[in-house]
C-alpha positions in Angstrom: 0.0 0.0 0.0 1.3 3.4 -1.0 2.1 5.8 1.8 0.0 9.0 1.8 0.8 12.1 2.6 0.0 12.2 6.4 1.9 8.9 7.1 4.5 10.6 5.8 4.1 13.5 7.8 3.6 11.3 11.1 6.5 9.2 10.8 8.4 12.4 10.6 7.3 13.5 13.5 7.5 10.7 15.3 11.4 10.3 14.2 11.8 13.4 17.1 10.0 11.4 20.2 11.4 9.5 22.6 11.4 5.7 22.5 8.7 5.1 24.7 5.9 7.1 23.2 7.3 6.6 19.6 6.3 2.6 20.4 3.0 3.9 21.7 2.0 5.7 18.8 2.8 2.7 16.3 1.2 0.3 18.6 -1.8 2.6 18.5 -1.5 3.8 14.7 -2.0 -0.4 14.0 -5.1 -0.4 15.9 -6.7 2.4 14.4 -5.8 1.0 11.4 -7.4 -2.3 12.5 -10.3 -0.4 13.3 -10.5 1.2 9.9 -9.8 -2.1 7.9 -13.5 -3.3 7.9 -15.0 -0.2 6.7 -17.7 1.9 7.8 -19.1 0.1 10.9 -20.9 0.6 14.3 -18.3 -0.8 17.3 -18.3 -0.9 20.7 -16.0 -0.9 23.9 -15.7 -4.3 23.9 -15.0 -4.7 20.2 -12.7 -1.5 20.5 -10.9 -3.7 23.5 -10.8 -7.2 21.5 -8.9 -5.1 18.4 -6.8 -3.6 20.4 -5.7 -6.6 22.5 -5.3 -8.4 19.0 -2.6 -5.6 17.9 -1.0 -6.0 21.1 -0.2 -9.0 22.8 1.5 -7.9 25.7 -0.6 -6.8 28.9 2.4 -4.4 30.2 2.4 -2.4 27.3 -1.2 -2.5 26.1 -1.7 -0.9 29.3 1.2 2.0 28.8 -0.3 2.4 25.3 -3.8 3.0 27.1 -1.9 5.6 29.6 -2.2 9.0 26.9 -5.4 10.4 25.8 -6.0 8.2 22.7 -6.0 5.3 25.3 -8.4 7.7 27.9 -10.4 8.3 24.8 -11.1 4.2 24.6 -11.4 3.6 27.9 -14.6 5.7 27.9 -16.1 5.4 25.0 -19.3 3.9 24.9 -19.7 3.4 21.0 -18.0 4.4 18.3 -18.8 5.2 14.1 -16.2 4.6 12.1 -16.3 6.2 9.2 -12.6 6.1 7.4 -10.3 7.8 7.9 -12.2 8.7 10.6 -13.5 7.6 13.2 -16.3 9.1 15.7 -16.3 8.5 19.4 -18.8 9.1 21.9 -17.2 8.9 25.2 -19.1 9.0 28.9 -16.7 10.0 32.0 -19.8 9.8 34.9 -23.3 8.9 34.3 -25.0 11.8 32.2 -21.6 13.4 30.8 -21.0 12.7 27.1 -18.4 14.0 25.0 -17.7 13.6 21.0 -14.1 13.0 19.5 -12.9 12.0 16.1 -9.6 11.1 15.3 -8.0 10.6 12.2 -6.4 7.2 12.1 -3.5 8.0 9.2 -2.0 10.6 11.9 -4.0 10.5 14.8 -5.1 14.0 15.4 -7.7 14.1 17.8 -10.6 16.7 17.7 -13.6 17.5 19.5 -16.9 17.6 18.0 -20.6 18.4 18.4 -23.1 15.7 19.5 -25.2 16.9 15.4 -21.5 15.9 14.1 -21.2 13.0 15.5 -24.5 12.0 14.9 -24.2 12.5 11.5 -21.2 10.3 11.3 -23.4 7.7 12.8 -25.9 8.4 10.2 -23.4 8.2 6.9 -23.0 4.2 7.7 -26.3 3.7 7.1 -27.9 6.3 5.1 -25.7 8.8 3.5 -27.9 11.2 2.0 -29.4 11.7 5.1 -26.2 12.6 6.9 -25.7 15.3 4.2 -29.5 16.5 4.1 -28.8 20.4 5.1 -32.6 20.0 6.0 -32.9 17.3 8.2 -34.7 17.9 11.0 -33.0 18.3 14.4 -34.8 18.0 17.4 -32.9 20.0 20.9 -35.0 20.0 23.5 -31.8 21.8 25.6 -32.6 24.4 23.7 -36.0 24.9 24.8 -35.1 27.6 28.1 -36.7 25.9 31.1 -36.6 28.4 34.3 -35.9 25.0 36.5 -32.0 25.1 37.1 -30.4 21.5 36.6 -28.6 19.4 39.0 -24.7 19.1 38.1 -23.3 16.2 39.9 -23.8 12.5 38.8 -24.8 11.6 42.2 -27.5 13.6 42.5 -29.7 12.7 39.5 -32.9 11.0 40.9 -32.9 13.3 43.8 -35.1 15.6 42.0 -37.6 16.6 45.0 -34.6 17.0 47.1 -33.0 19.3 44.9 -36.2 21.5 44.1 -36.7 22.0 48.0 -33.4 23.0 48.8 -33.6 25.8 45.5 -37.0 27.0 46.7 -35.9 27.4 50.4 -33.0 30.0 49.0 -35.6 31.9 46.9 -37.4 32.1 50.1 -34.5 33.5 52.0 -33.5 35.6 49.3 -36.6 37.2 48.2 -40.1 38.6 49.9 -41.5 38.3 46.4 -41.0 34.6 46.3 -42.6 34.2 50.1 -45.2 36.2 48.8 -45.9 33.8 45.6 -46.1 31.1 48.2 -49.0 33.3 49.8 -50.4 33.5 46.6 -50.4 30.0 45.7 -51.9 28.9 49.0 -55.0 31.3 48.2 -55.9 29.2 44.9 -56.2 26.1 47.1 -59.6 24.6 46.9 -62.0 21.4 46.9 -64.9 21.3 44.7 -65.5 25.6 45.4 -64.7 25.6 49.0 -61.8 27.3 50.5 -58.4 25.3 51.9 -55.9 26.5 54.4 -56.7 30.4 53.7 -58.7 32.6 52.8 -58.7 36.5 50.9 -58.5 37.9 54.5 -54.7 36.9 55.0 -53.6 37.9 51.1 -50.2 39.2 52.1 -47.2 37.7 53.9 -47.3 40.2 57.2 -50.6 39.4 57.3 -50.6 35.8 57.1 -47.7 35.7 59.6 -49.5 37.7 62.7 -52.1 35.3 61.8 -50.4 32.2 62.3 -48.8 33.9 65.9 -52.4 34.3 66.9 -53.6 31.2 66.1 -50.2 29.2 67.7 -50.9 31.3 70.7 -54.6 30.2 71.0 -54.7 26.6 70.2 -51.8 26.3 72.9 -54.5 26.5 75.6 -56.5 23.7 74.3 -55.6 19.6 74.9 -53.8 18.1 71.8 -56.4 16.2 70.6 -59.6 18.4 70.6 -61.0 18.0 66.8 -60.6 20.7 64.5 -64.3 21.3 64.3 -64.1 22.9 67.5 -62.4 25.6 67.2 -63.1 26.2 63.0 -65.3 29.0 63.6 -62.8 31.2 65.4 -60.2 30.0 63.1 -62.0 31.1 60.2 -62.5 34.6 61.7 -59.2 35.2 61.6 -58.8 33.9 58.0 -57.5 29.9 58.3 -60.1 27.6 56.3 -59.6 24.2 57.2 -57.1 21.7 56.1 -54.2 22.1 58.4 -55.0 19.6 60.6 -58.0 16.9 62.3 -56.9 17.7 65.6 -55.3 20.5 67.7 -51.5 19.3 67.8 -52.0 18.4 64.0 -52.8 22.1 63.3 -50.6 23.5 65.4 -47.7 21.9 64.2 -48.6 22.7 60.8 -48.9 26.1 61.6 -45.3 26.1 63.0 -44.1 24.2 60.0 -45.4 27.4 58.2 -44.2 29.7 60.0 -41.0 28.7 59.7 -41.1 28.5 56.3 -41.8 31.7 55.8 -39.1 33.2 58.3 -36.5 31.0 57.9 -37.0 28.3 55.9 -34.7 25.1 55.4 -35.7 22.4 53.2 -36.5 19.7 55.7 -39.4 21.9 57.0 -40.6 23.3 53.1 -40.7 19.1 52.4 -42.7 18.7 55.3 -45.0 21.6 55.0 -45.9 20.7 51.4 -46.4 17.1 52.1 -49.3 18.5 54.4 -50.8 20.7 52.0 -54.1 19.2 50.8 -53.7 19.3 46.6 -54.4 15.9 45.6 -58.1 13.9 45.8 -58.5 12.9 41.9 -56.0 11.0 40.5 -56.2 9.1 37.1 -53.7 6.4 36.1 -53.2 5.4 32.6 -51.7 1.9 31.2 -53.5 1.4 28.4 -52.0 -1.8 25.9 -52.7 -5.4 26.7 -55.2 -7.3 28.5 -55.4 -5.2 31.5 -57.6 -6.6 34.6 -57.4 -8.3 37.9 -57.7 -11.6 37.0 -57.4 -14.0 34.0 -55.2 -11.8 32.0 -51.9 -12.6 33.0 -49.8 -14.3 30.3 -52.0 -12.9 27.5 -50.4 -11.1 24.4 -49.0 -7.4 25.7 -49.8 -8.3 29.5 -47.3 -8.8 32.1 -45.9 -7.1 35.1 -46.9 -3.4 34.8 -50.5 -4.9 35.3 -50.0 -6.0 39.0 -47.6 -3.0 39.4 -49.8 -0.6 38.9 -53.0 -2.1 40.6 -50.6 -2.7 43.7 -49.8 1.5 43.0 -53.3 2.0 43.3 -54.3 0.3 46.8 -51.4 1.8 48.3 -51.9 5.3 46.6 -55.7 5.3 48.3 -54.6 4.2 51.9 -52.0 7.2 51.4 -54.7 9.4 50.3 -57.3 8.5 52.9 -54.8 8.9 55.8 -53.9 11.8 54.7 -57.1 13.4 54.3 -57.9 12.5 57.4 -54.6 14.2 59.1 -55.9 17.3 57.3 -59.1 17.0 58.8 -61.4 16.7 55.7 -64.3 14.9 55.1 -63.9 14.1 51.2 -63.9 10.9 49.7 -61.0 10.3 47.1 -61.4 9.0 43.5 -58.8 7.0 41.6 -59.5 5.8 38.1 -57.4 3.5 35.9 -57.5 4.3 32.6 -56.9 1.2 30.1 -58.3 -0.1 26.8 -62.0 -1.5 26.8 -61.7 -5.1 24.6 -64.7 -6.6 23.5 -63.5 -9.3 22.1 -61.9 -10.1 25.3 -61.2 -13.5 25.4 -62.9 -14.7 28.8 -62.1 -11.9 30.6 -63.3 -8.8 32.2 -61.9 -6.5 29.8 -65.4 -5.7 28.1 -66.6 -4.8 31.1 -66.6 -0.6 31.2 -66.3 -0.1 34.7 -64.4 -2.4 37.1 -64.3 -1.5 41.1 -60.6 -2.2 42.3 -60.1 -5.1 44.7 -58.6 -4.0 47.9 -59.6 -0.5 47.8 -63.0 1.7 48.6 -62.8 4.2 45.9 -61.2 2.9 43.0 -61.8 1.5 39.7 -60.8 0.3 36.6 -62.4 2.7 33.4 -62.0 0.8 30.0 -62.3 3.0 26.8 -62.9 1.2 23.8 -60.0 2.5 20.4 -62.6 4.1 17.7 -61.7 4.6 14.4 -64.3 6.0 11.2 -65.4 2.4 11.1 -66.5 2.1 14.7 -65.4 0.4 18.1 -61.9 -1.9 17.5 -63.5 -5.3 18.6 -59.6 -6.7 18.6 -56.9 -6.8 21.0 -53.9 -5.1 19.0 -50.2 -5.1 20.4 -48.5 -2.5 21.8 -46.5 -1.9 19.0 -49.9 -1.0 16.3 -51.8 1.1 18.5 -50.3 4.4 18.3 -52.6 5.2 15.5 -55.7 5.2 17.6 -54.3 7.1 20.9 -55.1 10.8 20.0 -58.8 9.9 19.1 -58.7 7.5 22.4 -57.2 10.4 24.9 -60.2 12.5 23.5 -62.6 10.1 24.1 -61.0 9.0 27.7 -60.9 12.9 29.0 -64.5 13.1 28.1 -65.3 9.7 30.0 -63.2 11.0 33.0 -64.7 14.5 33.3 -68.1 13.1 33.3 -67.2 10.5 36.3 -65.2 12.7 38.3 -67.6 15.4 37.8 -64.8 17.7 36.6 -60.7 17.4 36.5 -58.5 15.1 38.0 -55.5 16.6 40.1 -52.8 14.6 39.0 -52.4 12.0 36.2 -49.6 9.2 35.8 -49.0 7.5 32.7 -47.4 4.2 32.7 -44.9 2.9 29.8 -44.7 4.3 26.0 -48.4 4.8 25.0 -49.8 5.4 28.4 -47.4 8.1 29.2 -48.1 9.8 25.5 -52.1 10.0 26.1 -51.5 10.9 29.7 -49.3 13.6 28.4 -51.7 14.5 25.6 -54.9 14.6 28.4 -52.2 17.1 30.9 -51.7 19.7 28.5 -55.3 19.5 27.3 -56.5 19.9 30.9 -53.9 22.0 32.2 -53.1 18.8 35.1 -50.1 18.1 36.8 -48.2 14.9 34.9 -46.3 12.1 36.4 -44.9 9.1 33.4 -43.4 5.7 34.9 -42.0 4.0 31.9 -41.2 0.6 33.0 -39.5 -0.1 30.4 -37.9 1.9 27.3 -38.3 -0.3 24.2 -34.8 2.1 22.6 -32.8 0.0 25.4 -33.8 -3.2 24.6 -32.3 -3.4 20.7 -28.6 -2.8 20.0 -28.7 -0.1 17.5 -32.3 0.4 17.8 -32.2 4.1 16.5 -29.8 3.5 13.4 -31.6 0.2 12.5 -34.6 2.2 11.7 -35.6 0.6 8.3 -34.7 -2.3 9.3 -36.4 -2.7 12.7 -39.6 -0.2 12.2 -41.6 -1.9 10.0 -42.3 -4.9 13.1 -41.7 -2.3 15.8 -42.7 1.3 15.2 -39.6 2.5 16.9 -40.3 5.6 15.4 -43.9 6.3 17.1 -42.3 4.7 20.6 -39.2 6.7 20.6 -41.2 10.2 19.3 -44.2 9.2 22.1 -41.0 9.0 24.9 -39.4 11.8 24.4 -42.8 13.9 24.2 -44.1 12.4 27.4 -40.4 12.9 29.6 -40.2 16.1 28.4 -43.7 17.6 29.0 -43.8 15.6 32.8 -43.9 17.8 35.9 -42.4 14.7 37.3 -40.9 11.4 36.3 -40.7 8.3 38.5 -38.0 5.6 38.2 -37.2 2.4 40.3 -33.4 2.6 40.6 -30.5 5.0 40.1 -29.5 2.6 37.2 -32.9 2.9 35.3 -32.5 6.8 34.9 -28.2 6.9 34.7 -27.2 3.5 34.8 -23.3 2.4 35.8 -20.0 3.5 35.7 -19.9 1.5 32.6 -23.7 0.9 31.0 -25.9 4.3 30.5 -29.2 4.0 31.9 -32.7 3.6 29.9 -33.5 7.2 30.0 -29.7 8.4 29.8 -29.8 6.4 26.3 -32.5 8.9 24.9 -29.9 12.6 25.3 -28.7 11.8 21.6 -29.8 9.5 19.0 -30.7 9.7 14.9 -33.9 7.6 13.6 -31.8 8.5 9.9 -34.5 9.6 7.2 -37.0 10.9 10.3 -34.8 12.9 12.8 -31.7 13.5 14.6 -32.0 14.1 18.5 -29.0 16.2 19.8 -30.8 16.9 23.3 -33.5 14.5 23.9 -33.7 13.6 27.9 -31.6 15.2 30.3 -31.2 12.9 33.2 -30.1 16.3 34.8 -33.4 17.2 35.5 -35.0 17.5 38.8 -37.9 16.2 37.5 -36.4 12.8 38.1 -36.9 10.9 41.3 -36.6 7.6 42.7 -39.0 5.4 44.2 -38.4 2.0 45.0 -41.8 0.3 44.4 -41.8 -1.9 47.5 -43.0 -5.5 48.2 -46.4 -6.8 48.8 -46.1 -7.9 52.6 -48.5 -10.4 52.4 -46.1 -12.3 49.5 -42.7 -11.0 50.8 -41.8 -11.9 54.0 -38.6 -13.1 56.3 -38.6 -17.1 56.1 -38.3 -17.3 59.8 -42.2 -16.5 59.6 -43.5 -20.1 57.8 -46.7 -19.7 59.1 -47.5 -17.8 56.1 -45.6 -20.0 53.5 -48.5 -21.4 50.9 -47.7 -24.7 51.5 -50.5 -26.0 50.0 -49.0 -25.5 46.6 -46.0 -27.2 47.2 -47.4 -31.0 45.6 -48.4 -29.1 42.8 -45.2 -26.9 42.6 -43.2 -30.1 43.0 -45.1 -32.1 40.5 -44.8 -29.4 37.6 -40.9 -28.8 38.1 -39.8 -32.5 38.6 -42.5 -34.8 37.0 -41.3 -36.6 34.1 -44.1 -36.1 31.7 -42.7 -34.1 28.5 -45.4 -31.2 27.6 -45.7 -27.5 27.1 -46.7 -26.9 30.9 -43.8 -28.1 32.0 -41.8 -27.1 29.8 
């Protein structure tokens, strides 16, 4: 092979070097050519590692070679395009930082790059044109100004709530404006017409304040648990509605909480105050795909864990709402609707059936809206990766069905995984609602090369409706909740689901340069917690189901040879 000019140029160069880094520089100039050798190609750190071990046999000096920067550059890289004579790194120091490289392998020269450049690197393996479409469409949500500041260590995403308190608490020091917004926002709280915590007479922050001194002072003198009923009518005199509390020491203690707040507030007592604040009574839960019921549905196309997940969210959602409620001493009966696909061809199971009360609970149920289309009611089931078609007509039809139910707007909705989070994110900014999205699970994850394998893969899977509905409903969510540090930012070494989605191409649709930023304090972690009456320590057999043990037994060690078993 003839030498080129920038071989040329190299060895030069290197002629001046000392020994040691001369030897690093051909060791490394062989695996970059290695690299280059097959063409343009996807690769990733273990590939890159396998290459370079093949170039260099000898542990000592593979690990000198990987000492300098093209070596730190490796190390960290997460995937790479080659593209020759280049080729395109995209490198991760900590959870959520990214950085793009490309080096030229004929001389090595190392140069930073954007995350559009590097996507479009990734792009010319598989689609050329694309990569050199001056009209692509990009997609930066980054772009979009949020006022929310953004978390800046690695080990602080998921600590969203945390965060937020702790930024809100120095607005409050800082600013009477911001105490007075708080004022402000305490005045719009209501139930159905009636007045919560104050009312117009205590519209401004001195006002409020001598209030609550009064009111400390006064309630002092009476035993801790007289109900609040008996003192409401001199309360509301001085401008307090009720919610702070179903007995005396309840209110009182809120009322402190308060008070500090507003003259010296630290964020233990702005969490606590605002965990008292009575805001939520009408929540509405979407998972929408599969079979979804309470019995008989399990192991049915599209229907697996999320259904008991988010039935066991609901019983222990109402216990927390009804115990709260009570605490803030109001007599108002909750209402929590799950919102899922109505069947009717529904295979021996409920999921014809419109309305379904929740087992477990007093005041829940399970609302099934049936997919329309010009033709009429979908009779079929259809998997979760057909039905985007059908979901904007279906979140028009659901917010109609839940209005007329609730008897006006929910206070909170929660999507759960791809489609449920778009219509519940669809239904929020129709409503004007606060929004909550669980994913479960991120299909983009699941697929190596799930966003460059577009025309391959999209035809089965509709990538390109899941991935669009994702970034929509994470980026329009007041609040998103994952199970595990590792779902939202993964490892040292593995980006998380939701880290996955900051840049990506779907070449021929869109590039993303700043999809999800796991940065945001909308992200916050909440282990989901066991069932106590499945989950418990083995010293306590009395509650083993030893009854199914024969059958257990039977079914994992009986000889007979059929599908059960197997």
């Amino acid at each position: 092979m003839a030498t080129t000019p920038a071989l040329k140029r190299s060895e030069s160069i290197a002629d001046s070097m000392p020994e040691a880094l001369r030897q690093s520089r051909y060791h490394m100039k062989r695996c970059f050519a290695k690299y280059i050798e097959q063409g343009k190609r996807m690769m990733k750190l273990h590939s890159l590692m396998d290459e370079l071990e093949k170039v260099i046999d000898d542990p000592a000096e593979r690990n000198h070679v990987l000492e300098g920067l093209l070596g730190y550059i490796l190390c960290t890289t997460m995937e790479a395009a080659v593209v020759p004579p280049y080729i395109a790194f995209a490198t991760r120091q900590n959870p959520g930082f990214w950085e793009y490289v490309k080096v030229n392998a004929n001389d090595l020269s190392v140069e930073g790059i954007t995350a559009t450049e590097y996507l479009k690197f990734k792009e010319m393996i598989v689609d050329e044109s694309w990569a050199k479409d001056e009209y692509a469409l990009e997609i930066d949500f980054g772009a979009v100004d949020f006022s929310t500041p953004r978390l800046t260590l690695s080990s602080s995403i998921g600590n969203g709530l945390s965060y937020v308190s702790k930024f809100l608490t120095s607005k409050l020091n800082a600013s009477s404006t911001s105490a007075q917004c708080l004022v402000d926002y305490l005045l719009t709280l209501n139930h159905q017409g009636d007045k919560l915590m104050i009312n117009e007479t205590l519209s401004t922050v001195s006002k409020l304040q001598a209030a609550l001194v009064v009111a400390e002072s006064s309630i002092s003198s009476i035993p801790t648990d007289t109900p609040y009923q008996s003192f409401e009518l001199r309360f509301k005199e001085w401008g307090f509605e009720k919610g702070w509390g179903d007995t005396a020491e309840r209110v009182r203690d809120t009322m402190r909480t308060l008070s500090e707040v507003l003259q010296a507030p630290d964020p233990s007592n702005f969490e606590k105050f605002f965990g008292r604040v009575p805001t939520v009574f009408n929540i509405v839960l979407f998972s929408v795909h599969g079979y979804f019921g309470q019995a008989d549905v399990l192991g049915l196309p599209d229907t697996g864990g999320q259904v008991v997940y988010v039935l066991d969210q609901v019983v222990a959602f109402e216990e927390e709402m009804l115990q709260r409620i009570k605490q803030q001493g109001l007599n108002v009966k909750p209402q929590i609707l799950v919102l899922t696909r109505l069947i009717p061809d529904a295979k021996g199971t409920k999921c014809n059936q419109e309305l379904e009360p929740i087992k477990n609970t007093k005041h829940s149920h399970i609302l099934r809206v049936p997919f329309r289309t010009e033709k009429g009611v979908l009779n079929q089931w259809v998997s979760r990766f057909d039905i985007y078609p059908y979901l904007e007509r279906y979140t028009q039809d659901a917010s109609d069905k839940i209005i007329e139910l609730m008897e006006g707007k929910p206070d909170l909705i929660i999507g759960n995984y791809t489609d449920g989070n778009l219509v519940a994110s669809l239904m929020a900014r129709k409503l004007g609602i606060t929004l909550g999205t669980i994913a479960h699970a991120l299909e983009k994850t699941k697929y190596e090369d799930s966003d460059i394998k577009l025309k391959e893969l999209d035809p089965k899977y509709h990538f390109s409706c899941q991935f669009t509905a994702d970034l929509i409903a994470m980026n329009s969510a007041d609040f998103v909740i994952t199970s595990t540090y590792q779902e939202i930012a993964g490892s040292k070494d593995r980006p998380g689901q939701y880290e996955s989605h900051s840049a990506f191409t779907l070449p021929g649709l869109y590039r993303v340069v700043s999809g999800i930023n796991v940065f945001d304090p909308k992200f916050n972690i909440a282990a989901p917690g066991a069932d106590q009456s499945v989950y418990f320590p083995y010293t306590e057999k009395q509650k083993r189901l030893t009854d199914f043990r024969p059958a257990i037994e039977k079914l994992l060690f009986s000889k007979v040879d059929n599908d059960e078993h197997m």
